[in-house]
Structure formats: structure tokens, C-alpha cells
C-alpha positions as CSV (number, residue, x, y, z in Angstrom):
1,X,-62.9,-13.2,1.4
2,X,-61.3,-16.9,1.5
3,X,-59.4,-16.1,-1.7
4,X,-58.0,-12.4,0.4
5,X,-57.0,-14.4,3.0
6,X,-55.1,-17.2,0.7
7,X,-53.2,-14.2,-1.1
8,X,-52.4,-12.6,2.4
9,X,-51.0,-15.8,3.4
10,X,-49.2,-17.1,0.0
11,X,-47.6,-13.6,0.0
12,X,-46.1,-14.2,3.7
13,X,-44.7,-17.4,3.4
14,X,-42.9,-16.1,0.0
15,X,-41.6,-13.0,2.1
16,X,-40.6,-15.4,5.1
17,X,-38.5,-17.0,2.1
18,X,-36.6,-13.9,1.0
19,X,-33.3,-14.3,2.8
20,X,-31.7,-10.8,4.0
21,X,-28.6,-9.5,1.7
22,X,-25.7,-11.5,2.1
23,X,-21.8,-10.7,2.6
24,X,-20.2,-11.6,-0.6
25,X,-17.2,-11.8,1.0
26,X,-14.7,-14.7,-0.4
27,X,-12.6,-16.0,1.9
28,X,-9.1,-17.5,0.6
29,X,-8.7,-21.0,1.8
30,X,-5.5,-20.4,4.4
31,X,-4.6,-23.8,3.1
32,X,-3.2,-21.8,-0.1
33,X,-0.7,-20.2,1.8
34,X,0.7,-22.9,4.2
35,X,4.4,-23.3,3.2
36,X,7.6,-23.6,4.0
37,X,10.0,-20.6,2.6
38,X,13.6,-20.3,3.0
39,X,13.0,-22.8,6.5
40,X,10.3,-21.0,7.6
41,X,6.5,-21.4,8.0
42,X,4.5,-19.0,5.9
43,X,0.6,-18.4,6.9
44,X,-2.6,-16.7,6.0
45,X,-4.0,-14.2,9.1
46,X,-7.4,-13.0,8.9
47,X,-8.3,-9.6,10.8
48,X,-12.3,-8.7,11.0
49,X,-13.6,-5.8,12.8
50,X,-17.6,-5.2,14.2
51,X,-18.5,-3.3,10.4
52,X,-17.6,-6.4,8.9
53,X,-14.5,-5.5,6.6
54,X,-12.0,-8.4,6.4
55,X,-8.0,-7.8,5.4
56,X,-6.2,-11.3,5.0
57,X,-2.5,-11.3,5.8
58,X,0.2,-13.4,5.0
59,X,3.2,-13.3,6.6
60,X,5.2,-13.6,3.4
61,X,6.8,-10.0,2.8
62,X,3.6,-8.8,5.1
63,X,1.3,-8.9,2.1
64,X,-2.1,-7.2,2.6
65,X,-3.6,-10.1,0.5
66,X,-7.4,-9.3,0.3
67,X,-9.4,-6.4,1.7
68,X,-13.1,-6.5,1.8
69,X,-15.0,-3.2,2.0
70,X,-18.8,-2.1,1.5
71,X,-19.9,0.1,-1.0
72,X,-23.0,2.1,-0.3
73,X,-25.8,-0.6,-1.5
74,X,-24.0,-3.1,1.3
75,X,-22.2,-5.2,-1.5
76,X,-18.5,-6.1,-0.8
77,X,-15.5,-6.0,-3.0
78,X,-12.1,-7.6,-2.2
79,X,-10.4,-3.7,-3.2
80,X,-6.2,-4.7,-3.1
81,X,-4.6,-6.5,-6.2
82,X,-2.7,-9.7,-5.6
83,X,-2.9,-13.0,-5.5
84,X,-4.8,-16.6,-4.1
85,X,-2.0,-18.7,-3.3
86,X,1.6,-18.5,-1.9
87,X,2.6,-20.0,-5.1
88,X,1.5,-17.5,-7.1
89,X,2.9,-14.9,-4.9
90,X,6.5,-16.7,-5.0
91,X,6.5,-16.3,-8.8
92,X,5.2,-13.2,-9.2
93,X,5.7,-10.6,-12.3
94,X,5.1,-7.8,-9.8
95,X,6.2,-8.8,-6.8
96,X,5.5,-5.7,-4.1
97,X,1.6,-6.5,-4.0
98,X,0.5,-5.1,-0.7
99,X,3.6,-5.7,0.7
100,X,6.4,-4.3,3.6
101,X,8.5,-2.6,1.7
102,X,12.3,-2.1,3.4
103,X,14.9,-1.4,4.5
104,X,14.4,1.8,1.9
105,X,11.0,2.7,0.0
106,X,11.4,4.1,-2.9
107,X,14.5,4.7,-5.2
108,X,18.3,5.2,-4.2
109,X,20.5,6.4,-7.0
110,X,23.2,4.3,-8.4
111,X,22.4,2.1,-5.7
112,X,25.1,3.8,-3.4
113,X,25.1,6.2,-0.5
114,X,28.0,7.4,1.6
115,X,27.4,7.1,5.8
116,X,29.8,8.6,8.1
117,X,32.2,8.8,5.2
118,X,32.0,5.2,4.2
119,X,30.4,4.3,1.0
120,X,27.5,1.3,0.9
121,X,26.7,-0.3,-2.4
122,X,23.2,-2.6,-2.7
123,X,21.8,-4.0,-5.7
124,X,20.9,-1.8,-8.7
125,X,17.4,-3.5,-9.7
126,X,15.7,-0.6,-11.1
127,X,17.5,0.3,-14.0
128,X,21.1,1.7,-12.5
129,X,19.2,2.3,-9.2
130,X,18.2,0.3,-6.2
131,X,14.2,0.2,-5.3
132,X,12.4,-1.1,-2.3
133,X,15.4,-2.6,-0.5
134,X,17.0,-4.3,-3.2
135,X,16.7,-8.4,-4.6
136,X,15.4,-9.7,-2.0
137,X,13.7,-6.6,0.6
138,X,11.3,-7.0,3.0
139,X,8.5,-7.4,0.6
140,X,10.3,-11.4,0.1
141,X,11.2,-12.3,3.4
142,X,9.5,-14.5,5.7
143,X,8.4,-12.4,9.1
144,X,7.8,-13.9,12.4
145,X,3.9,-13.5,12.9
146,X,1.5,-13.7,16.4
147,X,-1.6,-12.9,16.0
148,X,-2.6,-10.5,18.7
149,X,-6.5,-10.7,18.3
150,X,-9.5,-10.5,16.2
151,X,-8.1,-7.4,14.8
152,X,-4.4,-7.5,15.2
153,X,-1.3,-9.1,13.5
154,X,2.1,-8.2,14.9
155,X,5.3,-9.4,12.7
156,X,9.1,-8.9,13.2
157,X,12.1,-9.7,11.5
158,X,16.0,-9.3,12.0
159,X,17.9,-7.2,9.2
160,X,21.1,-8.8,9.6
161,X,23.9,-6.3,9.2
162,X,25.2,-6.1,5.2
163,X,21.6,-7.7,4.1
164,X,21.2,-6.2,0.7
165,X,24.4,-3.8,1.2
166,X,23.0,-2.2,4.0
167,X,24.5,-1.7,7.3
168,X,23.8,-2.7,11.0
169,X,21.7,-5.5,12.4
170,X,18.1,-3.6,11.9
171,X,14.8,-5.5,14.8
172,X,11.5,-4.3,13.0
173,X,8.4,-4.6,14.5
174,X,5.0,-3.8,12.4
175,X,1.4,-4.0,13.8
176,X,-1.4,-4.6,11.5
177,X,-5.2,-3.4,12.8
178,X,-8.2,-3.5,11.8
179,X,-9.9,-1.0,13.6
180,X,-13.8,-0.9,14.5
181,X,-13.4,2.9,13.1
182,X,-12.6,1.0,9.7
183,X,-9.0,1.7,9.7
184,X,-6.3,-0.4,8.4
185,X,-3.6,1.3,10.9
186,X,0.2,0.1,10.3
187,X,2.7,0.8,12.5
188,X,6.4,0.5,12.2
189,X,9.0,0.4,14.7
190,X,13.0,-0.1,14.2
191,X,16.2,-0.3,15.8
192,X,20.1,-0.7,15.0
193,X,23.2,-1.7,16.5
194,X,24.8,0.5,14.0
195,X,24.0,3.6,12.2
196,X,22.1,3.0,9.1
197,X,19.0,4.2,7.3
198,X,15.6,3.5,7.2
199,X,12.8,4.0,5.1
200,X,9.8,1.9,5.6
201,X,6.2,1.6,3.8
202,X,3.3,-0.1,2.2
203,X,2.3,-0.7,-0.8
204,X,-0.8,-2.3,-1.4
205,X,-2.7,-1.8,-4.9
206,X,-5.7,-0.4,-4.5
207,X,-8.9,-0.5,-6.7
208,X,-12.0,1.3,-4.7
209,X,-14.4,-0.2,-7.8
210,X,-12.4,-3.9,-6.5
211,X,-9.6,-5.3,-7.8
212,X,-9.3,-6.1,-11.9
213,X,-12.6,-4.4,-11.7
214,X,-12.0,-1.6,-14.4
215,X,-10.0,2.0,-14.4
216,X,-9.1,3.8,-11.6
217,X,-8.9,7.4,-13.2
218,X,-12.1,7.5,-12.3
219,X,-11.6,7.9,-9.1
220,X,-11.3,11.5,-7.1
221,X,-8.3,11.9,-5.4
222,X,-7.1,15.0,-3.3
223,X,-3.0,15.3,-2.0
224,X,-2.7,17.8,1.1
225,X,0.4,19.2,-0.6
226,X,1.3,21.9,-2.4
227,X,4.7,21.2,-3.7
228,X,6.5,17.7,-4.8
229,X,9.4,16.3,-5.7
230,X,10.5,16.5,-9.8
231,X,12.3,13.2,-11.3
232,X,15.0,12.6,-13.9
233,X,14.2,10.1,-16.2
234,X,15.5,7.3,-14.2
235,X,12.8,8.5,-11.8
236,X,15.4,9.9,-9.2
237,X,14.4,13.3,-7.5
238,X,16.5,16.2,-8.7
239,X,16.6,18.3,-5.5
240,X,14.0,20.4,-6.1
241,X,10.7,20.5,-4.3
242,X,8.3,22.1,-6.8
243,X,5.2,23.9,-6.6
244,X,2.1,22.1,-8.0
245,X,0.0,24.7,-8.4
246,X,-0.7,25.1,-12.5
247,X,0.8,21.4,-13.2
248,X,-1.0,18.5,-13.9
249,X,0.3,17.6,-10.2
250,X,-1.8,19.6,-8.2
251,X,-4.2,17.4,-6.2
252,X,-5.2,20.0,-3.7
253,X,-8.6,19.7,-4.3
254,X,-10.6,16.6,-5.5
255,X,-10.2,15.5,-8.9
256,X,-10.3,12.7,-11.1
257,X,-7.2,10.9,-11.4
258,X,-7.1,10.9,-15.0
259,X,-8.2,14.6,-15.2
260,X,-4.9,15.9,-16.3
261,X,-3.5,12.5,-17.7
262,X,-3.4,13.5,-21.6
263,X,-1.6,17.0,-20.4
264,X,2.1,17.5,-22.3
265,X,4.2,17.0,-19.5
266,X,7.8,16.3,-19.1
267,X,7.3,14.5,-15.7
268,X,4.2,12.6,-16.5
269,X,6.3,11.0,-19.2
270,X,9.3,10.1,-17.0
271,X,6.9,8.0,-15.3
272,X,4.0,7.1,-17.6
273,X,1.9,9.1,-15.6
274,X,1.8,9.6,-11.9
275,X,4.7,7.8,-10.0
276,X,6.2,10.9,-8.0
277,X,6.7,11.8,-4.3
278,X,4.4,14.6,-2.9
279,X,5.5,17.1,-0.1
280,X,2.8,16.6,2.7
281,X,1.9,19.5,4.1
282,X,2.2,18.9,8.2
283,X,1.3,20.7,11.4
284,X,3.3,18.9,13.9
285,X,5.1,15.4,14.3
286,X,1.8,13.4,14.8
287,X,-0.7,11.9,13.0
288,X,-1.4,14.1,9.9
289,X,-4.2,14.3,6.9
290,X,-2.5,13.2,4.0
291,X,-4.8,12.3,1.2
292,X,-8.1,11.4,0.2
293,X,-9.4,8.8,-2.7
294,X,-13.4,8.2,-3.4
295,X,-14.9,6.0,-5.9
296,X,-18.4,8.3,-7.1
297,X,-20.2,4.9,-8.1
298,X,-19.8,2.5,-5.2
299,X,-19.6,5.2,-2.8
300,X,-16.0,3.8,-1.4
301,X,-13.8,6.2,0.3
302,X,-10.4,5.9,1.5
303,X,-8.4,8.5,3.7
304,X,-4.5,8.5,4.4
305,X,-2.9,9.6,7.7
306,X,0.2,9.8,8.7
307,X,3.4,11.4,10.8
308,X,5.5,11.0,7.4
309,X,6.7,14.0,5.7
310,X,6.4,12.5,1.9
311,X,3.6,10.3,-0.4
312,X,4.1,8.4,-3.4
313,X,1.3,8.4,-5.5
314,X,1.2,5.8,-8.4
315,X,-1.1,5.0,-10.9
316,X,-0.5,1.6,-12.3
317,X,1.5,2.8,-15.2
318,X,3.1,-0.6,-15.3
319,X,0.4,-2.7,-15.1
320,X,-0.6,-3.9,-18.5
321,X,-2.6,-7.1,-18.2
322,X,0.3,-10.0,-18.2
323,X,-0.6,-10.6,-14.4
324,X,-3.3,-12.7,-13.7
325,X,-4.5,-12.4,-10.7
326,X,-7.5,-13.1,-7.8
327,X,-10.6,-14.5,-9.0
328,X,-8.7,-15.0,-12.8
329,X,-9.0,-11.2,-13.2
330,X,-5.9,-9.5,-15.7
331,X,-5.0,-6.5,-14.2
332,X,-4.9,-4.3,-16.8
333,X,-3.0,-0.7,-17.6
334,X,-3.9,1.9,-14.5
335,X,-6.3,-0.6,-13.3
336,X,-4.8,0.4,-9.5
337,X,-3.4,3.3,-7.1
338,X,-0.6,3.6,-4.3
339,X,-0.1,6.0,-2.1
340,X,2.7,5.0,0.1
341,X,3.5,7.5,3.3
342,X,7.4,7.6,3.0
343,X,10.3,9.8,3.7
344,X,11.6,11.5,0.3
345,X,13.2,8.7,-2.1
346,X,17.3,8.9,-2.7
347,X,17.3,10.8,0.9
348,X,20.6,9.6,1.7
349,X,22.1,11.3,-1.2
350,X,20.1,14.1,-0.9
351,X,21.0,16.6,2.0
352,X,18.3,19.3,1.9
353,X,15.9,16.2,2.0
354,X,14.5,15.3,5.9
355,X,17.6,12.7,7.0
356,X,16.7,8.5,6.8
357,X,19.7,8.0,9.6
358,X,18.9,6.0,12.3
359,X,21.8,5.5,14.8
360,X,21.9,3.1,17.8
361,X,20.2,4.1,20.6
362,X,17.8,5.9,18.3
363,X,14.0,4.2,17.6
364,X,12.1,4.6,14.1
365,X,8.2,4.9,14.4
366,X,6.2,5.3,11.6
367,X,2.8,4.9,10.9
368,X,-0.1,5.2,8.0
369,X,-3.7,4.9,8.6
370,X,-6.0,3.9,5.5
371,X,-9.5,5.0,7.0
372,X,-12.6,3.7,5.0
373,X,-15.9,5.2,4.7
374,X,-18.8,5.5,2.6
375,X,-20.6,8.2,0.6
């Protein structure tokens, strides 16, 4: 009975010594990001809601630097490619890592559009085209940053009229939160003292497995659209807003991204697979369902909402292991995603497209919702 009672006690003070799961969450050391850019102090901003997922933020181009989700065992992965340090940022290979992207997302062809009869030329740094703003968009400026709260980052920054070729003096305002529904929600605002045009988004990297962590074609990934926008080679829409049903494009229902990869297809190889605008399908000017991504193994699932009428979907076609980056981890060919909620790319020289113009008086709003769950 003694020897019972020994065993009965030995085997409670062992349990009494198993610690409960921990987060495996890694915070960055904020110290990595305090710098002075271009006369301006760059930061790291941390955002945390009550289900324990963590986005750090610097205010360097916006960048989404880390993202900490659960999968459906409790273990956390940092899911958005980038980088540790300011540094690394400053010098990087690929340098629109969960960033702002402005004043356009996307391509504009030849770098030129024509405005009230007056022709604009910005920096062709995409081949013969301009992409993401130009040299130096928003994705490399330094924005003005107050943390709200726990779970909210505002920035802002002035577009001074002819930056990068474009025209007007453009105030944007962009609200980062973390909500406790799990919802990374960014919201854009703009105005201009002259007309101009505006095109803004995100473009974070993501990797539901984590990032560097392996392929994402394994992930299942549904579009709510049933037509898209077909390329030239230079990746510049034609005009035409296709159909997808029959096509390798056709993400109406869940699929694997690399389902239809192999297919002989003119517009996968224009851009080495997937890097095309889809036409959302949308029922009204709000908030609209605009895609879905899960990860079968870990469980992670993202949802994308928003009041825009177009999504980029791109497949790390460009990635091919050079970049080192978070935790030491080379992120390697279609080792990430993006879907960025946009208006069409090359709008401006594309009339049957929904119009970019903003004119004074006028105020942009935009906004995407990345909604996390489990499964």
C-alpha cells in the first residue's frame, strides 16, 4: 500500500512539473529597427489581439514584418516573408516585403499616362514599365507612425506633387488592426490638391506552413471571380477581361495552387506561373468576399475582403533562394503567395477599366481584410 501511495505521489509531482504548451512566438528585438532614414526615425510597432496573434510593423514603407498565427495543434508560425533588421530591409534583393505599395500597385505601361490631356512620365523599373510607384514608392519611404493602441498603428505620409512623375500633392492615411476577430484590416484613405491617380495596396508574402518553411502549391486557394485580366509578355493587361472557366485560371472552387501549374499555357508563361489580376466578382460598393487560402496540414486559413474591384494573385515565381531571410531561412522558388486587393493594373491607359482618378475635393478609401482562422 506504502509503495501505491509513493507512485501516486512521484507521479503528481512529475505532472505538477509539466509546464502547459508555450507560444513559440519570437519576438524581433525593436532595437533592430531603430534608425534614422532619409532624416527620419524608423521604428518597430507591435499589434496583439486577445487570440494571441502578433503582426510587427515598421514604419519603413509600412512593412508587415512578422505575423504570428496558430495552427490547429496551438503551435505558432511567423507566416510573412521578410526580414529581422532595418538593415537588411534597406538592402534588400526584393524590396516590396509586406509593404505599402503606391501611389500605383501594379504595372503602368511605358511608364506614361495622359491626364486631362497632359502626358506624365515616371520611372520605367520593370522592364519598359513602371511598377509599384516607381524607384523609390511608398514601399521605401519613411511614414509618420502613432500607435493608436494595443491593436492599432496609424501612418501618414505627404506625396509631394511630381514624386516619382506623378502629379498633385497626395495626404495618405493607412490604419493597421489587429482585430480580436483575427483580422489584419488595412484601411487606406487619400486626398489631392490636384487631379491625379491612385492605386494603393499590400503586399505581404505569405506562407500559411510559415515563412521559408517549404512550397506553397500545396496550399488550396479559391478566387470569387469568374473572369481576369490576360497579359502581354511584358505583363501589361491587353484589354480584355477573360473568362476562367476551362483555364488553368479558374479558382472558383478550392484547389491546390499548383494543381494546373504544369498546364501548356501562354499566360502562365508570361509570368512563370500565376502573377495576373482577377476580376472580383461584387455585390455592392462594400466590403466584399474576395478569396480564400487554407493550408490542409497546419490547419491555417486566410480569407480576403474587400470594396476593390480587382486581385493580384502571385505565386513567388521570382523567388529563387538568393534572399536570405528571418531566422536564416532562403526563400526558395514559389516558397510564398500575394493576393493584393487593387484596381486593374495600367488603368490609366486603359479606358474600359474602372477609372484610378482622384480629383481634389474627391477622398480615396480602400480597404482589405486578411481574416485568419483555423480548420
Amino acid at each position: 500500500m506504502k509503495r501505491i501511495f509513493h507512485l501516486i505521489v512521484v507521479s503528481l509531482l512529475l505532472f505538477s512539473c509539466v509546464k502547459p504548451q508555450e507560444k513559440t512566438i519570437k519576438r524581433i528585438d525593436k532595437k533592430n529597427f531603430e534608425k534614422i532614414v532619409d532624416g527620419k526615425q524608423v521604428s518597430l510597432y507591435v499589434l496583439e489581439n486577445e487570440q494571441g496573434t502578433v503582426a510587427e510593423i515598421t514604419n519603413y514603407g509600412g512593412k508587415v514584418v512578422s505575423l504570428w498565427l496558430s495552427d490547429k495543434s496551438g503551435n505558432y508560425e511567423d507566416v510573412v516573408l521578410g526580414h529581422e533588421n532595418i538593415d537588411d530591409f534597406l538592402n534588400a534583393k526584393e524590396k516590396y516585403f509586406g509593404a505599402i505599395i503606391g501611389r500605383y500597385g501594379n504595372r503602368i505601361a511605358h511608364g506614361k499616362f495622359t491626364l486631362d490631356g497632359k502626358e506624365y512620365t515616371l520611372a520605367t523599373n520593370n522592364g519598359d514599365n513602371s511598377l509599384h510607384g516607381g524607384n523609390k514608392g511608398f514601399d521605401a519611404v519613411v511614414w509618420d507612425a502613432k500607435q493608436v493602441d494595443a491593436q492599432t498603428l496609424e501612418l501618414t505620409y505627404l506625396s509631394k506633387d511630381g514624386e516619382e512623375g506623378y502629379p498633385g500633392n497626395l495626404s495618405v492615411r493607412v490604419l493597421y488592426q489587429l482585430t480580436d476577430a483575427n483580422e489584419l484590416k488595412i484601411e487606406y484613405w487619400a486626398t489631392t490638391d490636384q487631379s491625379t491617380v491612385v492605386n494603393l495596396t499590400h503586399h505581404s508574402f505569405f506562407n500559411l506552413h510559415g515563412a521559408g518553411n517549404g512550397t506553397i502549391n500545396d496550399h488550396l486557394l479559391q478566387i470569387h471571380a469568374a473572369h481576369y485580366t490576360p497579359v502581354d509578355a511584358g505583363l501589361i493587361p491587353t484589354g480584355e477581361i477573360a473568362a476562367v472557366e476551362g483555364t488553368p485560371f479558374d479558382f472558383q472552387e478550392l484547389k491546390p495552387i499548383g494543381a494546373e501549374l504544369e498546364v501548356k499555357n501562354q499566360q502562365l508563361d508570361y509570368g512563370m506561373g500565376y502573377d495576373h489580376n482577377f476580376v472580383l466578382e461584387q455585390n455592392g460598393e462594400g466590403l466584399n468576399y474576395a478569396a480564400k487560402v487554407v493550408q490542409p496540414t497546419s490547419g491555417r486559413a486566410m480569407e480576403v475582403y474587400t470594396n476593390e474591384p480587382g486581385l493580384q494573385f502571385y505565386g513567388g515565381n521570382f523567388l529563387d533562394g538568393s534572399i536570405v531571410g528571418k531566422e536564416g531561412k532562403a526563400y526558395e522558388f514559389r516558397t510564398a503567395f500575394c493576393l493584393e486587393t487593387q484596381h486593374f493594373p495600367d488603368s490609366p491607359n486603359q479606358p474600359d477599366f474602372p477609372s484610378t482618378r482622384l480629383d481634389p475635393g474627391e477622398e480615396y478609401y480602400s480597404i482589405c481584410v486578411y481574416r485568419f482562422s483555423v480548420e
